[in-house]
N, C-alpha and C positions, 0 to 999 in steps of 0.2 A: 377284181371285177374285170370283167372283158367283154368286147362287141364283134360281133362276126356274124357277116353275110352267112345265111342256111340256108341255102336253096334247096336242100334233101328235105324239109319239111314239108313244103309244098301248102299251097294255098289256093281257091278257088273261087270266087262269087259270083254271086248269082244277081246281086242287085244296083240297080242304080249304076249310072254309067260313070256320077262324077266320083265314085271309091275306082272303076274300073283309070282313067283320067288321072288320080290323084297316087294311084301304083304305079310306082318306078319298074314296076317287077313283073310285067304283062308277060302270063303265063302261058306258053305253049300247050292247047291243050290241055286250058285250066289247073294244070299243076305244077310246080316250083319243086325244082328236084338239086339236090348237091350232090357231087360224087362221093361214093362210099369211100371211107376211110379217110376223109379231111380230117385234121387234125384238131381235138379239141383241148387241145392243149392251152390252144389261146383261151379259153372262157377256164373261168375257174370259179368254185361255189356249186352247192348243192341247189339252189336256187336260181330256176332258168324261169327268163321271160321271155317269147316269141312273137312280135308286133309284125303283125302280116302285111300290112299297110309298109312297113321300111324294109320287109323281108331279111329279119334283123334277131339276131340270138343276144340276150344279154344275162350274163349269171353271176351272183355273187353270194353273198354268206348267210343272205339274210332276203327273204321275201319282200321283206318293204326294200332292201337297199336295190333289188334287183329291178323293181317297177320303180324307183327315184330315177335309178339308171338309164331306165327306158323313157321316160317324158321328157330326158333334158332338152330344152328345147321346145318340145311341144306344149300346146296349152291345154291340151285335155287327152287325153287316151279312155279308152274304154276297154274293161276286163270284158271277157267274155265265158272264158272256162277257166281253172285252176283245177289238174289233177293235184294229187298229194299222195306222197310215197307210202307214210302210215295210214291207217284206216283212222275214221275220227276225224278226218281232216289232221290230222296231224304233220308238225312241219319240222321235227326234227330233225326225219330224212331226207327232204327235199318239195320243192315243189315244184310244176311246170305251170304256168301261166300263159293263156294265149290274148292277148290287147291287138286292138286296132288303134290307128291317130285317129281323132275328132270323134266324136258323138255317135254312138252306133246302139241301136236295139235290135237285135231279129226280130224276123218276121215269125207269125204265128203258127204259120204251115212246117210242116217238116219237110217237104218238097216245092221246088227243088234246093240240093243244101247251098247253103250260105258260103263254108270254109270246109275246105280238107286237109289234113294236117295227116302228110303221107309219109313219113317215116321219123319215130316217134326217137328212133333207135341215133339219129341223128347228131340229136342233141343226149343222149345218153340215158333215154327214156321211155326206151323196149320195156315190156314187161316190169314199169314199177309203179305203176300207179293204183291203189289202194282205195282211195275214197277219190270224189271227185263232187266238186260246188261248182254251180255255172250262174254267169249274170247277166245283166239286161234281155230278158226276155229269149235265153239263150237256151236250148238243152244240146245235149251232147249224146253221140253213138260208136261207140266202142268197137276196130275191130280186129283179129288175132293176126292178121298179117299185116306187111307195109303196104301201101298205097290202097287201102282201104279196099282190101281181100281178106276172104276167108269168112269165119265164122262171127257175126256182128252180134253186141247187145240190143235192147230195145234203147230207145231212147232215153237219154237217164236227165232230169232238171238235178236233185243236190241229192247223194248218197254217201250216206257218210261208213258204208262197210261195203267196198265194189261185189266180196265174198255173196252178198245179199242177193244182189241181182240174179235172175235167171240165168244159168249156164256158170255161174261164177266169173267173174271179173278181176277180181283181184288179181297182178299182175300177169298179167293177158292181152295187155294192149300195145299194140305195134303201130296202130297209128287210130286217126278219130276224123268224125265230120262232126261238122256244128248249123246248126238252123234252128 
């Protein structure tokens, strides 16, 4: 298990000032970018968690070990999205997971978005996600390049075959918004 600042993911919101207040990570230009080619040597596990709130990579062997990983310390985190490398949600390949600290619901509206999550490729999750499940009031949008360029999905709540979607999804995603 390992922890490393990602600032290649990037992160953005749109609400409430005390999440803007409560980010170590005040983003230039609403996005949190890390130079290509850091090394992720340090994180190891097929199981990555990305908490935008500590602007913070954590990955280990196991989905649950990976988000154990990520709360220490905190007293509540909230999931947001979890792609999944198999379709089915399946977790044998891996999964990404995006948490905030403290108590988080999106808003109802798709605009404007809540989170961007600009290069997927980062954390080592260009083009592998398969199915995708989102929580608290969360959906997510899919799209073929980084920094959320190119050709996007619709908005997706919980799909459990990306293939499904309009245009196909399945491993095609290089980065995501969420709202």
């Amino acid at each position: 298990m390992g922890k490393r600042n990602w600032k290649h993911l990037g992160t953005s919101d749109r609400k409430r000032a005390w999440f803007a207040a409560a980010a170590s990570f005040a983003a230039v230009a609403g996005a949190l970018t890390l130079a290509p080619g850091s090394a992720q040597a340090d994180t190891t596990g097929d199981h990555c968690v990305y908490n935008v709130t500590r602007d913070e990579l954590t990955c280990s062997d196991t989905a649950e070990a990976a988000l154990t990983a990520d709360a220490v310390g905190i007293q509540a985190t909230s999931t947001l999205v979890r792609l999944y490398d198999d379709a089915n949600y399946g977790t044998a390949g891996g999964t990404f997971t995006l948490t905030v600290d403290g108590g988080y619901t999106c808003s109802a509206a798709y605009t404007p978005v809540e989170f961007n999550v600009t290069n997927l490729a980062a954390a080592g999750w260009s083009n592998r996600a398969s199915s995708a499940r989102t929580y608290n009031s969360c959906d997510v949008k899919l799209f073929d390049g980084s920094t959320t360029t190119g050709t996007s999905s619709t908005w997706i709540d919980n799909l459990a075959n990306l293939n499904t979607a309009a245009g196909g999804w399945a491993n095609r995603a290089g980065s995501f918004q969420v709202s």
